[in-house]
N, C-alpha and C positions, 0 to 999 in steps of 0.2 A: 470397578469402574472401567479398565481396561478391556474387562470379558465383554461388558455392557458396548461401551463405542467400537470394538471388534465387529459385533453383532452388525452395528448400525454401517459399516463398512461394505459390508456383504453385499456382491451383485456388481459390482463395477468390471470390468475385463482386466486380466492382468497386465503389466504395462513394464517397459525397459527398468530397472530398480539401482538406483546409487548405495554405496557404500552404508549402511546404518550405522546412525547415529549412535554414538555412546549409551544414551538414556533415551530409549525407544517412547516414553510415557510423553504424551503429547500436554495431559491433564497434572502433570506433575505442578506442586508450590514453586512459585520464584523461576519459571520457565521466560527468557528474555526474547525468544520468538513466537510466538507472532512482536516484532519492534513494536509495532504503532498498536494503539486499544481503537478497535473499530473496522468496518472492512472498506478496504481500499484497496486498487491494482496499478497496474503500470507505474509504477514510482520513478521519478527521477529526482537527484540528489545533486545538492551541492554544500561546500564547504568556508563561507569564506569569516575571517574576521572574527575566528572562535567562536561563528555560531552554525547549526547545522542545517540544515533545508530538506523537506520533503516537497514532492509536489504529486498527487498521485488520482486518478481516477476515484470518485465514488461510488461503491457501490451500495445495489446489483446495476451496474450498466451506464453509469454516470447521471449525474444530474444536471440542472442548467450552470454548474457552475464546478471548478476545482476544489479539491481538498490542498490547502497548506499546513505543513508540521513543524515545528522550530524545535531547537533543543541547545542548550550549550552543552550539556554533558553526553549527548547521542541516546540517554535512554528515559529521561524524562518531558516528554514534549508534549507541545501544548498547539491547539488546532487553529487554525482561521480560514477564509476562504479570501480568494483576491479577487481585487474589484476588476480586475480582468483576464481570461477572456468569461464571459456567459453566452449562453445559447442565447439570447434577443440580442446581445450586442456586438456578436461574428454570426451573423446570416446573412445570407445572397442566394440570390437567383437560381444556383444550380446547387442549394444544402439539400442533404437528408434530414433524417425528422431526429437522426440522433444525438448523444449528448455533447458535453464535453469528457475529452477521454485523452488518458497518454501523453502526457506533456514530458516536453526533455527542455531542458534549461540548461544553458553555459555560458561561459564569459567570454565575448569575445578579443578578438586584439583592440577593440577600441573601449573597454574598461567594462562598456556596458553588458547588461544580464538580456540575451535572446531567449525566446520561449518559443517552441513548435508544438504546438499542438492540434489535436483533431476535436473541430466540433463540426456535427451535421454532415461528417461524413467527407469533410474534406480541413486540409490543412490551413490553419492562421498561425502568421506570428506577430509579436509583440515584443516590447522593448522594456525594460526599468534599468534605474542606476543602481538599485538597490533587490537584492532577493527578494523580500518581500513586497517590490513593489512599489510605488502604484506603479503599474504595467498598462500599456497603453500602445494601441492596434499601432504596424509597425509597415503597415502595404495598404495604406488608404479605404481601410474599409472593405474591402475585399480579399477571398483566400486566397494565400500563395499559390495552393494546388489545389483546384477545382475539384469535383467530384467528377466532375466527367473527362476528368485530364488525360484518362489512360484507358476507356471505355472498358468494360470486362474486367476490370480490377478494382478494390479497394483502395482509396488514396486516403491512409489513416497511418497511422505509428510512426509520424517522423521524427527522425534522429539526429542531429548536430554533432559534428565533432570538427577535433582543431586541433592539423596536427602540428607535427617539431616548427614549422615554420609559421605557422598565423593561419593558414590558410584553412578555408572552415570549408566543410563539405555537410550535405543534410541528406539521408539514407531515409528512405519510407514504402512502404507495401504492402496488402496483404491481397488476399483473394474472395471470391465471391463464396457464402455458402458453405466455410471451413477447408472448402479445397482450394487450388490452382495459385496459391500466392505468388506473389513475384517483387523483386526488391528492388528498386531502382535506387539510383545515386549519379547527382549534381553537386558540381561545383560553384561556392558561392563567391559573388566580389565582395569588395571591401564591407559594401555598405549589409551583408549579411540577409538581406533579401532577392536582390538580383540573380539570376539565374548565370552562370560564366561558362557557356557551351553546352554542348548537347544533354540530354538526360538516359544515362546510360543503363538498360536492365543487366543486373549483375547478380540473379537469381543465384545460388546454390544450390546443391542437393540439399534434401529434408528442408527447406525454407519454406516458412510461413507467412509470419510477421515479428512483429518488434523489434528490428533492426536494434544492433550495437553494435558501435563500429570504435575500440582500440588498436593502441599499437603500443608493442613491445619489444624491444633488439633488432628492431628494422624493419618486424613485419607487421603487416596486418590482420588482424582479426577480425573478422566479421562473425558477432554470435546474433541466434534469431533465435523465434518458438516454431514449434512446430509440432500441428495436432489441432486438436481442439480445449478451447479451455474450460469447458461447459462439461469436459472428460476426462477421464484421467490417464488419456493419452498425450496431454499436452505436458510439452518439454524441451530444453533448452538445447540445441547445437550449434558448432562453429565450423567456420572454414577458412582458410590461410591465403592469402596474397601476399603479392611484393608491392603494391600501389594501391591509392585508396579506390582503383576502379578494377581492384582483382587482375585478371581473374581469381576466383577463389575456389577452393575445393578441400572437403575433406580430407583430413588428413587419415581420418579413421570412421568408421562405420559404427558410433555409439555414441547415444547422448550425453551431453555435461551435465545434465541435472535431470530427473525423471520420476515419478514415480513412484515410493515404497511403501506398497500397503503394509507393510510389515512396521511400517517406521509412522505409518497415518501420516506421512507429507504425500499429497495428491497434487496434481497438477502444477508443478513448480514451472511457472514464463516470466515473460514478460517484465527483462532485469534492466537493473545500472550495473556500471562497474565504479569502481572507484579506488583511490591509492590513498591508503593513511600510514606515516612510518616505515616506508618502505614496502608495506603489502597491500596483495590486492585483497578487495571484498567484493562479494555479488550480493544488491539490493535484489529481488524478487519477491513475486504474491504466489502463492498458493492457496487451494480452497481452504475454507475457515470449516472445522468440523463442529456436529458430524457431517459427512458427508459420503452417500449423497444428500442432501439434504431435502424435504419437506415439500411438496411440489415442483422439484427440482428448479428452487430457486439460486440464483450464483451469485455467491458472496465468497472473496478474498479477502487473504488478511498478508502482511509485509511481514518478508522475513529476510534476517543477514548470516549471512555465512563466508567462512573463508575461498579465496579462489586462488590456484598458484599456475603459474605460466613455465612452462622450461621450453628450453629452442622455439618448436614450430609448435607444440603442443599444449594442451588447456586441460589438465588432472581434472577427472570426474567429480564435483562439488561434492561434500558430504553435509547431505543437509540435516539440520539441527532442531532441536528444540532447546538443547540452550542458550543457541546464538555465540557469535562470535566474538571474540575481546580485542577490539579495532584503539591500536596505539593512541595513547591521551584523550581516551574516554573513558566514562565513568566504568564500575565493573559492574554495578546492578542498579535499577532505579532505588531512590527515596526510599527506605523502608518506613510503614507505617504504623502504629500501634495494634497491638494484637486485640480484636472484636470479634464478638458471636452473632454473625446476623444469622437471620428468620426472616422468614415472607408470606404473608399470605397463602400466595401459591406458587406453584413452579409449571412451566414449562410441560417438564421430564426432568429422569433425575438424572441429566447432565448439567442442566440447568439448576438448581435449587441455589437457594440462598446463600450458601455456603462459598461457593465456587466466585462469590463477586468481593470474596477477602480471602483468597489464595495469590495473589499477587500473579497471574497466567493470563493476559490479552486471549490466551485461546479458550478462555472459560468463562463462563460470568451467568448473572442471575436474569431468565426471564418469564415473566410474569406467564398464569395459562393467559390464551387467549379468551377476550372479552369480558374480561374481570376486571373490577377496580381495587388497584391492590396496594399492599404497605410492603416495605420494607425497613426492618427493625435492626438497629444495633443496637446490641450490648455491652459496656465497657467493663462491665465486672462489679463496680460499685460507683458511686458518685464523684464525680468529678468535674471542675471544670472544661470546657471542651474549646480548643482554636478550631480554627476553621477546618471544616476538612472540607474532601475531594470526591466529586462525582466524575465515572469517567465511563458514559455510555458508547453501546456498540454504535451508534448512529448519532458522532453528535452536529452533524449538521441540519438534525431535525430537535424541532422545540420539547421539550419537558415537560409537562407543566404538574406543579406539586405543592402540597402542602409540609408543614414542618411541626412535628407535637413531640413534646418532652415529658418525661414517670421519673419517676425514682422506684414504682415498684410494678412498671407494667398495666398496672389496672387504671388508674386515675391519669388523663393527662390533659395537657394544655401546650395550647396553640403560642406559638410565637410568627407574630407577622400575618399575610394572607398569603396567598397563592403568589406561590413564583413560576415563571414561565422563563425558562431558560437554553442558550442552548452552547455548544460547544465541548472544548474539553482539556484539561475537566473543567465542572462548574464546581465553582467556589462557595461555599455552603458557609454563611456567619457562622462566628462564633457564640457557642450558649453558655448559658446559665448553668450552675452544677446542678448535674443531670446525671443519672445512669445509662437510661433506655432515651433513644431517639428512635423515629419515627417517622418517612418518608409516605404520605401518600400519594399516588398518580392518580392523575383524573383517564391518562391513556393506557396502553399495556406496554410498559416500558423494557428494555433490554439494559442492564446494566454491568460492564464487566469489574469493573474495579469500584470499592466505598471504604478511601482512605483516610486515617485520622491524626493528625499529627502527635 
């Protein structure tokens, strides 16, 4: 399997490369990165009240709407979308025709949860009391940052932060066409939409986009991407300041995350940072293999890893496949009853049957194209069955499916009619004692994970 996605690797340029990971096998059982089942980018996180937040672009390129992920234990989460922002309900006069992309969420000094995000090519924010919501336009119906606010630049990836004092600042920029990025940063007032003085370019060397802006022992970090993320040139760097308007610079000439074909993490940007127990982690997406992929279409997938800070400096990430063990979270998801699925058909044999009950978000089962197809589990012999779990690569898109039950494969029977479903996972009644179940799609489905309790 390894020689095979080796294979499918072939042809990209070689690129700056971090530290390898312990267990290079991307395709390994029980691998805890990619975190989320499905592809998503730009993540931002948040932690409050023992439960956990995702909020993250969908891909390839976002849709009219957010992806949300909740978890109380960090490695079992479950999807929704929020009722704001969408692309019909943040447009004006000067949007692009793009999605919704890149959202960063934080608390501010007045309790409440800010959101900055980019749809259509320029910045909205929005307000809730609560993480998940409901969120609700927060600047009258109109974007904070215009798309023609800085003429010759992209006004997308903005960033929030709040530092030792309350006081909240919002970083955002990229560039036209994967070149020319440029980072600006303002100061906000109280009210966390007002603008509080000029709007300062405070570009870095290697800066692109996705502004994040920490602080640690006094000083300032500003980490970005930079490159392209459509290649596997794209990669994470930092640069140090004494104030949140820099200036900033290089402390060293090399990326914090980058890169390892050797390791199959390709394209590691576009992070969070975050403090659990004392330590740091970096949220990031990197491409979802194989890759490149299939008409060179771009789909990411979330992944965590550890980050550590000393003095002025930010140690080069080593990025994982097993992911990280972040204080007072769980150490693996749910494990589920051991089953033999079969399918129809496969994809390729990255994709087969098999791969959607090894418990690995970077693997799962999909159908060839333009077939209508089944996927079967086996439990070994009869049994009664609780509900299990479907957990598709896209579950912000419908399902729709039938459900038939054997005892010996050959003879079987319908329970219910057609379900049309969508999220994740979807929750699958419980049956009758059954051996062999039986999923048919009416569409060509992608499935990564089919768990049984």
């Amino acid at each position: 399997m390894i020689r095979l996605a080796a294979t499918l690797l072939l042809g990209f340029s070689s690129a700056a490369a971090a530290a390898a990971p312990s267990n290079p096998d991307p395709f390994a059982e029980h691998a805890r990165n990619p975190l989320l089942p499905g592809y998503f980018a730009d993540p931002s996180i948040v932690h409050d009240k023992g439960e956990w937040f995702i909020y993250a672009t969908i891909d390839p390129w976002g849709e009219g709407k957010l992806g949300l992920w909740r978890s109380r234990n960090f490695r079992d989460w479950t999807f929704a979308t929020p009722n704001w922002p969408t692309k019909a309900a943040a447009t004006s006069p000067t949007s692009g025709k793009s999605g919704v992309w890149a959202p960063s969420v934080v608390r501010g000094r007045d309790g409440h949860f800010w959101m900055y995000v980019s749809v259509g090519n320029e910045v909205w924010v929005g307000t809730a009391d609560h993480p998940a919501g409901p969120w609700r336009d927060a600047n009258g119906g109109k974007p904070l940052i215009p798309r023609n606010f800085r003429p010759g630049f992209h006004m997308i990836d903005a960033e929030a932060f709040i530092d030792d004092d309350g006081q909240a600042y919002l970083y955002w920029g990229s560039g036209l066409n994967w070149v020319n990025g440029h980072c600006f940063v303002v100061k906000l007032k109280p009210d966390m939409v007002t603008f509080d003085g000029a709007v300062r370019d405070i570009t870095p060397e290697h800066y692109f986009e996705g502004p994040f802006m920490l602080k640690r022992n006094g000083r300032y970090f500003l980490t970005s991407s930079w490159g392209n993320t459509t290649k596997d040139s794209y990669q994470l760097r930092y640069a140090v300041g004494d104030t949140p308007f820099g200036p900033f610079h290089e402390p060293e000439d090399k990326p914090l995350l980058a890169t390892n074909p050797a390791s199959q993490i390709i394209s590691p940007g576009h992070h969070a940072i975050f403090r659990e127990g004392g330590r740091d982690f970096i949220l990031y997406h990197r491409q979802a293999l194989p890759f490149p992929r299939e008409g060179d279409e771009v789909l990411r997938q979330v992944a965590v890893d550890a980050l550590t800070i000393t003095g002025d400096r930010i140690l080069p990430v080593k990025p994982t496949h097993e992911g990280a063990d972040v204080p007072g979270t769980a150490a693996h998801r749910a494990a589920g009853r051991p089953v033999r699925l079969t399918a129809s058909s496969a994809r390729d044999p990255l994709h087969q049957a098999a791969k959607a009950a090894d418990d690995n978000y970077a693997t799962g089962w999909q159908a060839a194209p333009g077939t209508r197809s089944w996927l079967q589990a086996d439990l070994g012999a009869s049994r009664r069955i609780g509900a299990s779990q479907l957990r598709p690569a896209r579950p912000s898109q419908p399902l729709r499916f039938t459900i038939q039950l054997s005892d010996d494969a050959q003879h079987w029977r319908s329970i219910g009619g057609a379900i049309t479903a969508s999220g994740s996972p979807i929750a699958l009644p419980a049956m009758a004692k059954t051996r062999f179940v039986r999923l048919t799609f009416d569409n060509t489905p992608s499935i990564l994970e089919w768990t049984f309790p």
